[in-house]
GUSE-645356 format. One record per residue (C-alpha): residue number from 1; z, x, y; residue in one letter. Coordinates in steps of 0.2 Angstrom, whole numbers. Each point is the difference from the previous one (the first is absolute). Layout:
BEGIN
[NUM [Z X Y] A],
...
//
This chain:
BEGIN
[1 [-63 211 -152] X],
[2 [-2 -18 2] X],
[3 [-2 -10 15] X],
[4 [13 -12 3] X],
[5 [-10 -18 1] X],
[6 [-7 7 -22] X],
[7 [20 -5 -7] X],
[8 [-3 -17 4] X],
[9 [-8 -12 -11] X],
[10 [-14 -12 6] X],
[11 [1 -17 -4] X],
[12 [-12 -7 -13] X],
[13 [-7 -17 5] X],
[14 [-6 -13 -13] X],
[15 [-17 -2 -3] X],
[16 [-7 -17 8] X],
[17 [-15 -1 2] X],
[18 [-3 -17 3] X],
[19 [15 -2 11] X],
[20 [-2 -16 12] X],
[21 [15 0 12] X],
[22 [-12 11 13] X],
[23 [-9 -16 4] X],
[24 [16 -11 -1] X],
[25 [6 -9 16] X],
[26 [20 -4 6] X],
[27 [-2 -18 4] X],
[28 [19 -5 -1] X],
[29 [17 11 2] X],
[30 [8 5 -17] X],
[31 [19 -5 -4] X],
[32 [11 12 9] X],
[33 [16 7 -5] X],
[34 [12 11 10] X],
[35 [8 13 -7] X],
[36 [9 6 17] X],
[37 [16 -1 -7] X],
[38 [-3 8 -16] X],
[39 [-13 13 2] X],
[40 [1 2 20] X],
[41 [20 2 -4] X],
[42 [1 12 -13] X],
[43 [-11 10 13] X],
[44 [12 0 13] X],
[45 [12 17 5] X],
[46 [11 -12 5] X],
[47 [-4 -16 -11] X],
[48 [5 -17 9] X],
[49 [17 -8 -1] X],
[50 [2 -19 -8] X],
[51 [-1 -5 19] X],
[52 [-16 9 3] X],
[53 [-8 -6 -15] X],
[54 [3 -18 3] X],
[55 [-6 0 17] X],
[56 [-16 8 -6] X],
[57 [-1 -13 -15] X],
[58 [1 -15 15] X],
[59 [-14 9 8] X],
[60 [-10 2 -16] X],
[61 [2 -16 -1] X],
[62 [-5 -5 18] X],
[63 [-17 10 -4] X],
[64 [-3 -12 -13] X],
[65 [4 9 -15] X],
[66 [0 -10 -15] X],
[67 [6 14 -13] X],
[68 [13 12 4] X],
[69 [6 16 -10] X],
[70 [18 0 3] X],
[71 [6 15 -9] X],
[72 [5 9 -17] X],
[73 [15 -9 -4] X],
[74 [6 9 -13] X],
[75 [-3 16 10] X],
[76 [18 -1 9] X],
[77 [12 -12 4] X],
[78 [-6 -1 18] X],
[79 [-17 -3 -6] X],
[80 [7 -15 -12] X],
[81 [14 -6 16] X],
[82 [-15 0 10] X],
[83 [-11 -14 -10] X],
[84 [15 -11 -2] X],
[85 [4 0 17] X],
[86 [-17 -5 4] X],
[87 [1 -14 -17] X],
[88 [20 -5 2] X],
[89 [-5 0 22] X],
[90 [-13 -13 0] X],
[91 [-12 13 7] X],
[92 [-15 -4 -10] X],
[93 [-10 -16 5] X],
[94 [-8 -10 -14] X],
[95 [-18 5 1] X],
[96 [6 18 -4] X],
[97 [0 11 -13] X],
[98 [12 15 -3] X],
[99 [-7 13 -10] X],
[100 [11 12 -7] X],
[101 [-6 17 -10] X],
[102 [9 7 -17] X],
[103 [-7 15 -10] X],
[104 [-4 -6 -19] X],
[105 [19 4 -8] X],
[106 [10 -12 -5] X],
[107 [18 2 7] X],
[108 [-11 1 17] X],
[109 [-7 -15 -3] X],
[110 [16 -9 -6] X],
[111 [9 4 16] X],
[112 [-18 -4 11] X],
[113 [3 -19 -8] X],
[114 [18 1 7] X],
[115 [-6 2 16] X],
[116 [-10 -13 1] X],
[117 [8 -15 -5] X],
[118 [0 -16 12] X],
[119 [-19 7 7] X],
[120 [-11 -15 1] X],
[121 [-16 9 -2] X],
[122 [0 16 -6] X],
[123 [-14 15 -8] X],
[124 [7 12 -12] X],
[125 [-9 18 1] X],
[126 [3 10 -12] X],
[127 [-10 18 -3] X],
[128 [-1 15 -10] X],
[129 [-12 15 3] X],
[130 [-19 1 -8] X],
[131 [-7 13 7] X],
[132 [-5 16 -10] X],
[133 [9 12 11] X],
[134 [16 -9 -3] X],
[135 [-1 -3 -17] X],
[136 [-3 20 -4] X],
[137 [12 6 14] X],
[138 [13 -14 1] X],
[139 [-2 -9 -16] X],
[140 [-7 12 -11] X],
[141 [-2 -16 -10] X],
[142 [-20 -8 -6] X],
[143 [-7 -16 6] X],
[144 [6 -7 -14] X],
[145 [20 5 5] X],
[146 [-2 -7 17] X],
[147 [-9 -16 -5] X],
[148 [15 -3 -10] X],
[149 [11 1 13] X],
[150 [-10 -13 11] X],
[151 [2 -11 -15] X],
[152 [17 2 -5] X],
[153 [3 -5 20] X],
[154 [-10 -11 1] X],
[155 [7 -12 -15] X],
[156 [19 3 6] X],
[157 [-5 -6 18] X],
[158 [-8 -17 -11] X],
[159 [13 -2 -7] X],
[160 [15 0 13] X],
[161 [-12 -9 11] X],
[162 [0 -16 -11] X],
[163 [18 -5 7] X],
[164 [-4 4 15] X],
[165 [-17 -10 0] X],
[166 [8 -13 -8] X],
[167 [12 -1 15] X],
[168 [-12 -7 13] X],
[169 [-5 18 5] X],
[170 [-18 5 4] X],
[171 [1 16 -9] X],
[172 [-18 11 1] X],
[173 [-6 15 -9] X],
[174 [-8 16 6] X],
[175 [-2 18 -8] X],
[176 [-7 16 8] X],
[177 [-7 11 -11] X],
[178 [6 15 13] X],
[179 [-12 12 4] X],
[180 [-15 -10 -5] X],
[181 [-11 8 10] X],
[182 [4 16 -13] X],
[183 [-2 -9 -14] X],
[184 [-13 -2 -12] X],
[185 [-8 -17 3] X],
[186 [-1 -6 -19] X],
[187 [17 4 -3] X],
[188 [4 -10 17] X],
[189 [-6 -13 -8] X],
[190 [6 2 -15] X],
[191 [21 -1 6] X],
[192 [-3 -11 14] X],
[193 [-8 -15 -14] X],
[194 [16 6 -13] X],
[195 [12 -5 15] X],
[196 [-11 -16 3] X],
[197 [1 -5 -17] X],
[198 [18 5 -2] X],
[199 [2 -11 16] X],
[200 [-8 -15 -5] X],
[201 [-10 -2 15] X],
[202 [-13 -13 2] X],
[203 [-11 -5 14] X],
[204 [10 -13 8] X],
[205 [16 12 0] X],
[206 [-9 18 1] X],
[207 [9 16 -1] X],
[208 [-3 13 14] X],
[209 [-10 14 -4] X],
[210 [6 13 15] X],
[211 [-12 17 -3] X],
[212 [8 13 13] X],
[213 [-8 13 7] X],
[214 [17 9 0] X],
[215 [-9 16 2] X],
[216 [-13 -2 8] X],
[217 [-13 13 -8] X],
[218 [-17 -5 2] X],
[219 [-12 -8 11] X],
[220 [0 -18 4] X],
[221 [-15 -3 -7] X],
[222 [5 7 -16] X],
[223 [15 -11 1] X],
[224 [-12 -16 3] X],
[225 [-7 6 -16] X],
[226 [14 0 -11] X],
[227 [7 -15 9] X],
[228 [-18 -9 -5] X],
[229 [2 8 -20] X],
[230 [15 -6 -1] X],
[231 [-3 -18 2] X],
[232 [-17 1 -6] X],
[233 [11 4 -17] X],
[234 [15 -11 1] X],
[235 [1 -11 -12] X],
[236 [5 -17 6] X],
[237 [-5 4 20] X],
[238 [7 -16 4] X],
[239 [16 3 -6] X],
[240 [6 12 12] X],
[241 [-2 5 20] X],
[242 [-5 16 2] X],
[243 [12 9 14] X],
[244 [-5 17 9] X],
[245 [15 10 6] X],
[246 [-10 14 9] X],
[247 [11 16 8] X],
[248 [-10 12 12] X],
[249 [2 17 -7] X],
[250 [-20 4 4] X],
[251 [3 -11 16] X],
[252 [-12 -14 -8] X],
[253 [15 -14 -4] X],
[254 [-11 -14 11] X],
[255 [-17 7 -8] X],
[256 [6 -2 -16] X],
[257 [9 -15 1] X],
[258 [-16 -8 10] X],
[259 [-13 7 -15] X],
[260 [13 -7 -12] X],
[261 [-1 -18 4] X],
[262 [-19 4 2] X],
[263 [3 3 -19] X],
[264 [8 -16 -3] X],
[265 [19 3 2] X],
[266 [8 -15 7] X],
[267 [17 5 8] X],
[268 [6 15 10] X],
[269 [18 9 2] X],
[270 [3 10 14] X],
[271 [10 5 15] X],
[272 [2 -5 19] X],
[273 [-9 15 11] X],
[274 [-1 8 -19] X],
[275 [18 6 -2] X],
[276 [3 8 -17] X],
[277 [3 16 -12] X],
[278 [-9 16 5] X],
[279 [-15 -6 11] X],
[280 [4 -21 -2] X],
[281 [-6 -13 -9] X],
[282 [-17 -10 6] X],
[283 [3 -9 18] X],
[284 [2 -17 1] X],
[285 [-2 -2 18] X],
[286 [-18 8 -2] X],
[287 [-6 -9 -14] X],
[288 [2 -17 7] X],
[289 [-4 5 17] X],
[290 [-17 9 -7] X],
[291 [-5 -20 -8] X],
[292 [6 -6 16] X],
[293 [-15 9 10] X],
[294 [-12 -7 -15] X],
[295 [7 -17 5] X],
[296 [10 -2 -15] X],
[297 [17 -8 1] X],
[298 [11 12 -8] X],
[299 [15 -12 -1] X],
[300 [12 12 8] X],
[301 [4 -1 19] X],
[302 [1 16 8] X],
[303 [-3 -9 18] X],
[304 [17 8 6] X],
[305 [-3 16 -4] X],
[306 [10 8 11] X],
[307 [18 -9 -8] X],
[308 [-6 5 -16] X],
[309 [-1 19 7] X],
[310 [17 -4 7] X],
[311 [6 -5 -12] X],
[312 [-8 15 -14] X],
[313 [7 13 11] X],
[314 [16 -7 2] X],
[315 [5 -1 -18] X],
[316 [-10 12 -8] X],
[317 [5 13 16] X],
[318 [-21 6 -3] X],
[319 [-13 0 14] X],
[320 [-14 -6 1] X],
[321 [-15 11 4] X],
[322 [-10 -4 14] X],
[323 [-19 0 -9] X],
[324 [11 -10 -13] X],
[325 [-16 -14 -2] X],
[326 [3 -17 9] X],
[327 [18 5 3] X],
[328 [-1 19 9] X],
[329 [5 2 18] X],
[330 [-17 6 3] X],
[331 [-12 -10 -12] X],
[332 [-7 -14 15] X],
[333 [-1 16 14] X],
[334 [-16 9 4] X],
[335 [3 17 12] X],
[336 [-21 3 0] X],
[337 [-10 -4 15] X],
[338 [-13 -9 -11] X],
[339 [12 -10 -13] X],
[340 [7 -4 17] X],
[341 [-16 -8 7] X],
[342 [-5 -8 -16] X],
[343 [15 -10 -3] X],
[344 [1 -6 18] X],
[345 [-17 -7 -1] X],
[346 [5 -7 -17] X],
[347 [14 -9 9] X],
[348 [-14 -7 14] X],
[349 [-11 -5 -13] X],
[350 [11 -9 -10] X],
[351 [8 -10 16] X],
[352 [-20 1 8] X],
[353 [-5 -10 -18] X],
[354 [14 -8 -5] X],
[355 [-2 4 -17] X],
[356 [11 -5 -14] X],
[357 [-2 15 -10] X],
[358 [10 15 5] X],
[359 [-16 16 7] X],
[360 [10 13 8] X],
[361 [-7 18 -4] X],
[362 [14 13 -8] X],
[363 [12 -14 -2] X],
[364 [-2 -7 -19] X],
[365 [13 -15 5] X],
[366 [6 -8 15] X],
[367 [18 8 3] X],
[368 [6 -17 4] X],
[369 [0 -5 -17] X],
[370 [13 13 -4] X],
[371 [10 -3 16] X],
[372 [-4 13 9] X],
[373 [-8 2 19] X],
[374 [-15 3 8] X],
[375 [9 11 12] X],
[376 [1 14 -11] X],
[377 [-19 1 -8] X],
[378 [-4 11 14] X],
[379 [8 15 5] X],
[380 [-4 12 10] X],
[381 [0 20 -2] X],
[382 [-13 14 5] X],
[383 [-14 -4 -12] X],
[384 [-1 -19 7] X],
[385 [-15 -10 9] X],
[386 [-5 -7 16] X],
[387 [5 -16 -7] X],
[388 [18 3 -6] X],
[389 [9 0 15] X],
[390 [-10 -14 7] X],
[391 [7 -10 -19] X],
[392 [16 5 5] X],
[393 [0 -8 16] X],
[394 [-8 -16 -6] X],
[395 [12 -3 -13] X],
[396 [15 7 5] X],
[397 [1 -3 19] X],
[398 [-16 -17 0] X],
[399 [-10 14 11] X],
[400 [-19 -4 -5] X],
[401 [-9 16 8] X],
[402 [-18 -2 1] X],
[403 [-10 8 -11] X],
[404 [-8 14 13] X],
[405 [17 4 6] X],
[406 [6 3 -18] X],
[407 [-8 20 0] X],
[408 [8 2 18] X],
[409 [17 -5 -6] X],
[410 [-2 10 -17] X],
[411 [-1 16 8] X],
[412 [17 -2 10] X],
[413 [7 -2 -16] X],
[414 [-9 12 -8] X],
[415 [7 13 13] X],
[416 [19 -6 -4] X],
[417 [-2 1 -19] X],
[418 [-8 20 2] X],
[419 [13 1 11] X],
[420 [15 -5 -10] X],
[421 [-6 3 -18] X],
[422 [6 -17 -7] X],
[423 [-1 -16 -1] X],
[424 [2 -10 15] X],
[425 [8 -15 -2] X],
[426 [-6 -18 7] X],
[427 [13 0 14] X],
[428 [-6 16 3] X],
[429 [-18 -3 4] X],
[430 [6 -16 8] X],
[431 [8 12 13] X],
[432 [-14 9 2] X],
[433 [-13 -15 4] X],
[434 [14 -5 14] X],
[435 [-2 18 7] X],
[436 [-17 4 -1] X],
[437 [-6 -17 7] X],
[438 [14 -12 6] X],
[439 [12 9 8] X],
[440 [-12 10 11] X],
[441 [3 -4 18] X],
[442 [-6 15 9] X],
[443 [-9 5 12] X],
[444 [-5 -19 2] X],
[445 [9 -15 -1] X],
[446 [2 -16 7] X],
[447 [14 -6 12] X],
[448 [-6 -17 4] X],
[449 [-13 -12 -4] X],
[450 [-7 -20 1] X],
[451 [-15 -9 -4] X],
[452 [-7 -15 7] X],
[453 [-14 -8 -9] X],
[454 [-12 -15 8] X],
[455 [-14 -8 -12] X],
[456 [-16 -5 11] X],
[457 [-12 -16 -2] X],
[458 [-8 8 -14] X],
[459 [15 3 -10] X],
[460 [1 19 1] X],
[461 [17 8 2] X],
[462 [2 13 15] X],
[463 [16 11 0] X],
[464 [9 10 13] X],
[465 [9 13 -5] X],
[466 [13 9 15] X],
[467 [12 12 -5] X],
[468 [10 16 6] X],
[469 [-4 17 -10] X],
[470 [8 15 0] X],
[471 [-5 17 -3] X],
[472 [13 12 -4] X],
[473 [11 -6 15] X],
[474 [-16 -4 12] X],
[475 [0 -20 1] X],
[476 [-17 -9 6] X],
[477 [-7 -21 -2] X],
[478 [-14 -2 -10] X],
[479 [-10 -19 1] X],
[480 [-14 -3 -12] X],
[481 [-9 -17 -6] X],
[482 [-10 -2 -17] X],
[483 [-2 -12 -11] X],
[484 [15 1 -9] X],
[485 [16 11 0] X],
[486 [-6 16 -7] X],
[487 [-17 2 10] X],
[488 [14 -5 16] X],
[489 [10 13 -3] X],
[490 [-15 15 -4] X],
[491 [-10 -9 17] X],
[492 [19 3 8] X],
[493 [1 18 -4] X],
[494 [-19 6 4] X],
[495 [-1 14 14] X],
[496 [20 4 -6] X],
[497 [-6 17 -9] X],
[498 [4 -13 -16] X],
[499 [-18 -8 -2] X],
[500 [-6 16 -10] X],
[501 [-1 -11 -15] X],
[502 [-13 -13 -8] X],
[503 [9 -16 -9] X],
[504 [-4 2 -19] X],
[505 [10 -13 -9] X],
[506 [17 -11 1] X],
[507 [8 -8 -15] X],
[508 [18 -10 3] X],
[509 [12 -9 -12] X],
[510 [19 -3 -1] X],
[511 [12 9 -7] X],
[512 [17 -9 -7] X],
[513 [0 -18 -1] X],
[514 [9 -14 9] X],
[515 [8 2 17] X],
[516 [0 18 -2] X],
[517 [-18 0 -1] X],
[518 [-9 15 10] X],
[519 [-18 6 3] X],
[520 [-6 15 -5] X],
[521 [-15 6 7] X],
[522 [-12 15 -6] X],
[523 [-11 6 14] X],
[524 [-17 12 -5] X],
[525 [-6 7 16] X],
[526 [-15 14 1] X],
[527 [3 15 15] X],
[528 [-17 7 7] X],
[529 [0 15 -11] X],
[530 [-3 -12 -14] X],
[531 [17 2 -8] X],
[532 [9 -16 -7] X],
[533 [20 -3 4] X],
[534 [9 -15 -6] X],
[535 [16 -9 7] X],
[536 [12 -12 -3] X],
[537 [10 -12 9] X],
[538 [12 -13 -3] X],
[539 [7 -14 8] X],
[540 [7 -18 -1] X],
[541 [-11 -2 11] X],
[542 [-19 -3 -8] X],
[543 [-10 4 15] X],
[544 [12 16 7] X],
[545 [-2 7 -19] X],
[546 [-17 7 2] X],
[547 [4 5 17] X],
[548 [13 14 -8] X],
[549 [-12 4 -14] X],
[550 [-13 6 15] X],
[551 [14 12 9] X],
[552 [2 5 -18] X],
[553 [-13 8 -3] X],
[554 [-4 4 18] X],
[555 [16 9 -1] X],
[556 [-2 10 -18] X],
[557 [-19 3 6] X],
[558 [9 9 14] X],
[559 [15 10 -12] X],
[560 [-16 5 -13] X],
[561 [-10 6 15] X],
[562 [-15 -11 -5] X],
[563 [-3 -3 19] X],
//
């Protein structure tokens, strides 16, 4: 008996041993070419109606797509409808390109020149199948039978393209030897320069060279290797662009399309959010957002993500995954304490330093630059940190805790989390901040109140405080002077069973701006027994704002029993 893993056969890279992509550098983004409404389609349950398809074609567009695979218009009549909607509709701007794919057989390629007609620019794919695998399985035909096919296709497409040329259209060339990764690289060679030659292709009009990874069946690196052979043995380099087509069977479409251009391809063609047969083709979206973080402009302008998604889902009626990179639900969150901490001191750095360049820990890009908020980074479950909430606060609510309050706060949302066993939501931990320190008027509170403040001859500020207090429903007049407001109100409330507290530390700032303005006030007071509390007032007035934040804490010292 055999194990199950022994019926497969392993792939058999190429021997390069002086191979030189590994110390290569992506300095500038490839061509890129959708095939969204091609591949992505043909991947679909339910594939998208000629309404769909054009509002995905606009948005393509909108991206900054340059080339766009329209369909196989000789694979139905909706397919070929489709493309002279888009032609006859005026849809496609000047500066684009259709592309449209046909298989290398002749009444195929007839009808596919039908349905382009009146394009203004347009690129011709055409493909057959190269791979070993095919040829013994499929085919059952030798290199030499399938290279006559490409030929044979290649000089009818010449042919009926000279009218059309002649008629003012920019008609371009590509072939895919399909399953290239499969295929012996000297007979990739050999097929892809019969078609060039058959083509006529020179360097100032170059044919496409599109080498799929239709399959993928090898490791990227074994892919940049035949990507580097290939060209290395190309005859006439500068006759053609070499274009990657990479699918994601091994879950390796964006390693191998990155290793590629490494290798020296110069174009890519791939799918929005990596739609496409089986596991997808390569994802777009990634591979210009990845030269993005290296400070290359990728030419494509995902800035919106968030209509783009929209807009996926809609006509595609896919989801989007929420680890999905630069485009998930959950890709600019962090649920750990220390992720937490770490991008929150990011964030003060970066505002502390004013840098231009973008330093925040666990975030490889700023979420603004795909449209999305700060709000969600954080979120807050059982595993997160003393600093999360406090995050929360600040940039949700324009609460800015102090630092040595941040521990104090954690740990009453810590409780909630372990005691709901979810996720607690900003409004949430909103609520509980208003509970746990602002809305905490018992036993003590304060009934009345008035300062007066005098400034002697030597410029110092004295200032009374008198006030009534209540205790449960005991009332009682307190006076006190001090310096300023607070040390007033704690000289007021000495000998009051209140005064079992030393003054740690104050911090104020306003919360909301403009004539809504308020104070907030975080109070840190240590009892006797050496136990911190903190408390929090606010107030549209600045100076009864701290006042609050004292019976705060003097108030949850009391419910916590620390005095």
């Amino acid at each position: 008996m055999h194990s199950s893993f022994e019926k497969y056969v392993p792939f058999e890279p190429i021997s390069m041993p002086k191979r030189s992509w590994p110390d290569k550098q992506i300095t500038q983004a490839p061509a890129w070419c959708s095939v969204d409404l091609r591949d992505g389609n043909q991947a679909l349950v339910d594939p998208m109606n000629v309404e769909e398809k054009l509002r995905l074609f606009h948005t393509l567009v909108d991206i900054g797509l340059k080339e766009i695979e329209v369909g196989f218009p000789s694979a139905s009549e909706t397919e070929f409808s489709f493309i002279r909607t888009l032609i006859e509709g005026g849809h496609i701007p000047d500066d684009v390109t259709i592309q449209v794919l046909v298989q290398a057989r002749a009444h195929l390629i007839q009808r596919t020149f039908e349905a382009i007609a009146g394009a203004k620019n347009v690129i011709l794919h055409f493909y057959n199948s190269t791979s070993t695998l095919q040829r013994k399985v499929v085919f059952r035909m030798d290199m030499d039978g399938i290279v006559k096919i490409a030929v044979e296709a290649a000089r009818l497409i010449k042919k009926l393209a000279e009218p059309v040329i002649a008629s003012g259209v920019n008609l371009r060339y590509e072939y895919s030897p399909e399953s290239f990764m499969g295929t012996e690289m000297d007979n990739a060679v050999h097929i892809c320069t019969r078609v060039m030659e058959e083509l006529g292709a020179t360097k100032e009009k170059p044919v496409i060279l599109n080498l799929p990874s239709t399959v993928e069946n090898c490791m990227p690196n074994y892919f940049a290797d035949e990507i580097e052979y290939f060209i290395a043995n190309l005859p006439n380099r500068e006759r053609a662009i070499i274009s990657l087509h990479p699918h994601n069977d091994r879950g390796c479409g964006v390693a191998t399309a990155e290793m590629g251009l490494l290798a020296g391809a110069d174009r890519v063609e791939g799918t929005l959010f990596g739609n496409g047969e089986r596991t997808g083709n390569v994802d777009l979206v990634t591979v210009a957002m990845n030269l993005f973080t290296q400070r290359i402009d990728p030419k494509l302008d995902f800035s919106d993500i968030n209509k783009i998604k929209e807009v996926y889902e809609s006509v595609t009626k896919m989801k989007i995954g929420e680890r999905q990179p630069y485009a998930g639900e959950l890709v600019f969150t962090a649920f750990s304490g220390s992720h937490q901490d770490a991008i929150n001191k990011g964030f003060q750095y970066m505002k502390e330093t004013k840098t231009d360049f973008w330093e925040v820990p666990y975030l490889p890009i700023d979420p603004a630059d795909v449209g999305r908020q700060y709000e969600p980074i954080i979120r807050i479950n059982s595993q997160s940190g003393k600093g999360g909430a406090a995050f929360i606060m600040q940039q949700n609510f324009d609460f800015d805790l102090p630092k040595a309050m941040h521990p104090e706060f954690g740990s009453v949302v810590q409780k909630e989390t372990d005691r709901v066993g979810k996720e607690l939501k900003p409004d949430r931990i909103y609520e509980l901040f208003m509970g746990e320190y602002v809305d905490i008027n018992a036993p003590y509170r304060m009934v009345t109140h008035s300062f007066n403040e005098i400034t002697d001859a030597e410029g110092n500020s004295h200032v009374t405080f008198s006030g009534t207090l209540a205790h449960k429903e005991t009332f009682f007049d307190v006076v006190g002077e001090g310096n300023g407001p607070i040390d007033a109100f704690f000289n007021a409330i000495r000998g009051q069973k209140m005064d079992k507290f030393a003054f740690v530390d104050y911090s104020e700032h306003a919360i909301h701006s403009g004539s809504d303005s308020k104070a907030v006030a975080y109070i840190h007071l240590r009892a006797m027994n050496g136990k911190d509390v903190f408390g929090v007032g606010i107030s549209h007035n600045i100076s009864l704002a701290p006042l609050r934040g004292i019976l705060s804490a003097i108030n949850r010292a009391k419910r916590m029993e620390i005095i």
